[in-house]
N, C-alpha and C positions, 0 to 999 in steps of 0.2 A: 452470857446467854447460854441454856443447855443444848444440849441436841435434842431439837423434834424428829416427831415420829417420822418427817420425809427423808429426815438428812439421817436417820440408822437407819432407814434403809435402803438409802443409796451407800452408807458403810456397807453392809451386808451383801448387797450386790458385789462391791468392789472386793470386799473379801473373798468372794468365792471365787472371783474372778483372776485371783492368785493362782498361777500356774505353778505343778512343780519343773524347776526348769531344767529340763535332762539334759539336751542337747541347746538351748539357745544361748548359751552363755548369762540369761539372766544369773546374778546372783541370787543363790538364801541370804537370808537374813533373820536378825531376832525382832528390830523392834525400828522406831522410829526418834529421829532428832528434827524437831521443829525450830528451825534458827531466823530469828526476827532482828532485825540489823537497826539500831537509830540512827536513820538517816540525816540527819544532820552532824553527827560524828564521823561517820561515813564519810561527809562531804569536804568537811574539814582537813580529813589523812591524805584522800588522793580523788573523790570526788570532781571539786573544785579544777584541781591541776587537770582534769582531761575533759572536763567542760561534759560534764553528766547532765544531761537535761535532768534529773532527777535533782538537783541541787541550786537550779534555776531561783533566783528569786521571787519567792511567793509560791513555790512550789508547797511550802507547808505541811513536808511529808515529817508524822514519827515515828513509828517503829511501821516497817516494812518488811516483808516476805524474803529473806536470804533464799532459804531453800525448806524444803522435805528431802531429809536424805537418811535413807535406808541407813543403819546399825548393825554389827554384829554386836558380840557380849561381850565379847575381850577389850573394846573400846577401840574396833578398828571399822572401817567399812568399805563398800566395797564400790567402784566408781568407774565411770566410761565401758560398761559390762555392753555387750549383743545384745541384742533382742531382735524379734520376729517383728516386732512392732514397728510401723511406718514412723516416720521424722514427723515431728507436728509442720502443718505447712503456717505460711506466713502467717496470715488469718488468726489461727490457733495463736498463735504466740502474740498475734496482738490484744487479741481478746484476753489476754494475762496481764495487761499493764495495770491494773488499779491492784494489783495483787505485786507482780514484782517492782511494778515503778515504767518499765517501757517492754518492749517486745524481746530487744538482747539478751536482758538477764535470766525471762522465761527461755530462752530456746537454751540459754549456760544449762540452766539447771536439769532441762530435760536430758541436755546432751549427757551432762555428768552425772548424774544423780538418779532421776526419772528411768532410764533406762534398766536399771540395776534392778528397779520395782518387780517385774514381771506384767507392770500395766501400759494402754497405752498411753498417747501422751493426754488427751482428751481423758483419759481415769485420773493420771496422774494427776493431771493440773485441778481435776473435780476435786479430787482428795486433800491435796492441798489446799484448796479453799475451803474443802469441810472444816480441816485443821485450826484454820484461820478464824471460822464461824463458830468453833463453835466455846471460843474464847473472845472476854472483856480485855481489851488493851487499856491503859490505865494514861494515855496519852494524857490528857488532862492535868492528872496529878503530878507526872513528868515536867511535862510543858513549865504548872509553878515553880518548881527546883530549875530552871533549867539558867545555863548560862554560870551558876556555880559549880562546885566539886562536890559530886553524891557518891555515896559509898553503894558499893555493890549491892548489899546486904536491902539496900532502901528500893533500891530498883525492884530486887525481888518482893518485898512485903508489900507493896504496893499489888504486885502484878496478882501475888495471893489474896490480899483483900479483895480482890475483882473477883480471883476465879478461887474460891475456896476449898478445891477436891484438891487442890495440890500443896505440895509440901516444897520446904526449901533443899529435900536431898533429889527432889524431880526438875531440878533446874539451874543451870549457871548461866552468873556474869562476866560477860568477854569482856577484855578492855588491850588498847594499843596503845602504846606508848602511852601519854597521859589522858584519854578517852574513853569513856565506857561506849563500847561500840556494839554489843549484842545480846541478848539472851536468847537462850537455847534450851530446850522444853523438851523434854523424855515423853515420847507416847506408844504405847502400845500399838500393833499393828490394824486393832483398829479403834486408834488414835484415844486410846483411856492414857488416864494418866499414870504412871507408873516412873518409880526411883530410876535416876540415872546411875549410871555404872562407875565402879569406883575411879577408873581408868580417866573416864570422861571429866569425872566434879574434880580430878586432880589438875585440868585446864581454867577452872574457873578466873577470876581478877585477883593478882598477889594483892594490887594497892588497898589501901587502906578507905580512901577516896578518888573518882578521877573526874574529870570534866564531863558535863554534858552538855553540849551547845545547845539552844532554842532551834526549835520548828523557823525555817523561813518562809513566815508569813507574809514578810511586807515589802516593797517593790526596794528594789539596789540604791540603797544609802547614796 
């Protein structure tokens, strides 16, 4: 799906709304990394061992919200930064569970990440939902491959078939031990699509192919 005309200009708002940060510790930054985790791989490495409600059977989650976290260019960035900005209260962070999965891993991201922004947490969390919105997740096509070994490369041409402004140097596949466990999505600051950095695609997945478990759709075997 594109961006309509309400969600540029709640972009626009949120950009202007970028402070320069003299004194609060926010970081600068160049750009943004959109990291979407397949939670079922996820759940497989260490989900599972610490009893994630996200991993719940029938939970039926596939790719989900890691984070929005601010980039410099050199391939480094910047995390756990000051800000003037209030903590999100409980409320706030639970209103982010269909985006991160539960209320924890939204209040992680804001701690670590979010804060760097120079927004609040209620921008941040807006932003990254815009992020989210205003991308075709290709669950679907996933879901048929799933339960074998897909090569990195499949993960991404799918994800480009859906969203066609972007190219394969705008995006890598994570993988963990034998798991393709994320993609991660180069966006401008406000949120175009634009090449990741050499620094960055040099993390992509070495393997050739690696697992990707099914969506748990269906109640505990």
């Amino acid at each position: 799906m594109g961006l309509a005309s309400p969600l540029s200009r709640l972009l626009l708002l949120l950009a202007l709304a970028l402070p320069a940060p003299a004194t609060t510790g926010e970081a600068r930054f160049d750009h943004y990394l959109l990291a979407l985790t397949w939670m079922p791989s996820f759940c497989a490495l260490e989900g599972d061992d610490r009893d994630d409600a996200r991993c719940a059977p029938g939970s039926g989650h596939g790719w989900m919200v890691h984070g929005l976290w601010p980039q410099h260019a050199d391939g480094t960035w910047p995390e756990y930064c000051q800000t003037r900005h209030r903590n999100p209260s409980r409320q706030q962070t639970a209103a982010q569970a269909d985006l991160f999965g539960a209320s924890g891993p939204a209040w992680h991201q804001w701690n670590k990440h979010g804060r760097c922004t120079g927004l609040s947490a209620d921008e941040y969390f807006a932003l990254t939902r815009a992020a989210l919105d205003a991308l075709v997740l290709p669950d679907s096509v996933l879901s048929e491959k799933a339960g074998t070994h897909v090569a990195p490369e499949t993960v991404e041409a799918n994800f480009i078939a859906a969203n066609p402004a972007f190219g394969t140097d705008m995006m890598i596949t994570t993988c963990r031990r034998d798991y393709l466990v994320e993609l991660r999505i180069c966006l401008t600051q406000a949120l175009q699509p634009r090449p990741c950095d050499e620094t960055l695609l040099r993390r992509a997945c070495p393997r050739e192919a690696a697992r990707l478990p099914p969506p748990r759709n269906g109640p505990a075997p």
